[in-house]
C-alpha positions as CSV (number, residue, x, y, z in Angstrom):
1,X,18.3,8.0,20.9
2,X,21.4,7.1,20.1
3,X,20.1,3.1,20.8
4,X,17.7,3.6,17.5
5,X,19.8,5.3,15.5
6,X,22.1,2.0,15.6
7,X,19.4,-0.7,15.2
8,X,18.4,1.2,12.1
9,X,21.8,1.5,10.9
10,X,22.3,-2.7,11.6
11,X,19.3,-3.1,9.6
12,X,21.0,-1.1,6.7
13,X,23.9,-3.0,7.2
14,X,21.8,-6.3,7.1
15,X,20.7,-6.2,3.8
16,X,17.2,-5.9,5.0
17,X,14.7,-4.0,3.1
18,X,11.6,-2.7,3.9
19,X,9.5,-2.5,0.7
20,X,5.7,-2.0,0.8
21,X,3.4,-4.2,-1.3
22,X,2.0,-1.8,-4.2
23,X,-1.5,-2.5,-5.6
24,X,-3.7,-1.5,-8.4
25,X,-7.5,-0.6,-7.8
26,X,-9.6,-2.6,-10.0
27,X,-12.9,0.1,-9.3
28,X,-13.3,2.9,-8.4
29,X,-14.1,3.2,-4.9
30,X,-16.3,6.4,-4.2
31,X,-16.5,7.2,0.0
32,X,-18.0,11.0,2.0
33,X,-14.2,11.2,2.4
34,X,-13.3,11.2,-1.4
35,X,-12.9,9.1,-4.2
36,X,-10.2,6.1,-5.4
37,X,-9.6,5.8,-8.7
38,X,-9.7,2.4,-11.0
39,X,-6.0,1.8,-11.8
40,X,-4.1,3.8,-9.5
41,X,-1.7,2.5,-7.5
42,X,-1.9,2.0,-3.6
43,X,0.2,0.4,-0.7
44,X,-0.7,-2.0,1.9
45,X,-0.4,-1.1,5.6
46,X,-2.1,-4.1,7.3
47,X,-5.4,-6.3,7.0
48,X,-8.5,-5.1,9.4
49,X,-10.3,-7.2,11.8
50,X,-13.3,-7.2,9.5
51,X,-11.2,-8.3,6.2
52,X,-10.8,-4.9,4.5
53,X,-7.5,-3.7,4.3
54,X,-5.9,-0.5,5.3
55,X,-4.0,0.8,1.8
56,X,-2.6,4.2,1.1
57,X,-2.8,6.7,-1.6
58,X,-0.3,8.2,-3.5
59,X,-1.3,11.1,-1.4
60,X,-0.9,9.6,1.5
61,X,-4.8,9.2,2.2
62,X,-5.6,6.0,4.6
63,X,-8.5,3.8,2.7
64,X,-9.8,0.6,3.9
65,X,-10.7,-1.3,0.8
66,X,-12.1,-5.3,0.0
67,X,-9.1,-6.8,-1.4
68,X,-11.2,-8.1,-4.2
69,X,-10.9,-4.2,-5.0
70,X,-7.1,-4.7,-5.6
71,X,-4.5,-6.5,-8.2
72,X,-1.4,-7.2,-8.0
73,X,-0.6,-9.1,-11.4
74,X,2.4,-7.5,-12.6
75,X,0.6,-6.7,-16.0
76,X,-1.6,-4.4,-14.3
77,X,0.9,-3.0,-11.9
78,X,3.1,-1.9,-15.1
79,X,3.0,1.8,-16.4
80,X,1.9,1.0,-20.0
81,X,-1.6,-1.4,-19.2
């Protein structure tokens, strides 16, 4: 325990960040499991097998999207578009 608790401390130390990429859904993506809305914002986990990627909610929902689904131009990412 006390192993981890210093390699997170060196990467605090280091500078490093961890910072998710955020995304904005283009369309609204309607699953059984609930619906995404166009222009909310989403963060990347990883990229499937299949293409689709693995995004999270604000909520903290798991969706596997097409990333032709997604932006990330800093226009659309901004509060006021």
């Amino acid at each position: 325990m006390v192993s981890l608790w210093l390699w997170v401390l060196s990467l605090c130390n280091s500078g490093m960040v961890m910072v998710k990429q955020k995304y904005r859904v283009i369309e609204t993506i309607t699953t059984v499991d609930g619906t995404l809305y166009k222009d909310e914002l989403v963060a990347f986990e990883n990229k499937e097998e299949d293409g689709d990627w693995r995004v999270k909610d604000n909520m903290g929902r798991i969706w596997y999207v097409n990333p032709k689904s997604l932006t990330d131009s800093p226009v659309a990412l901004s509060r006021g578009s």
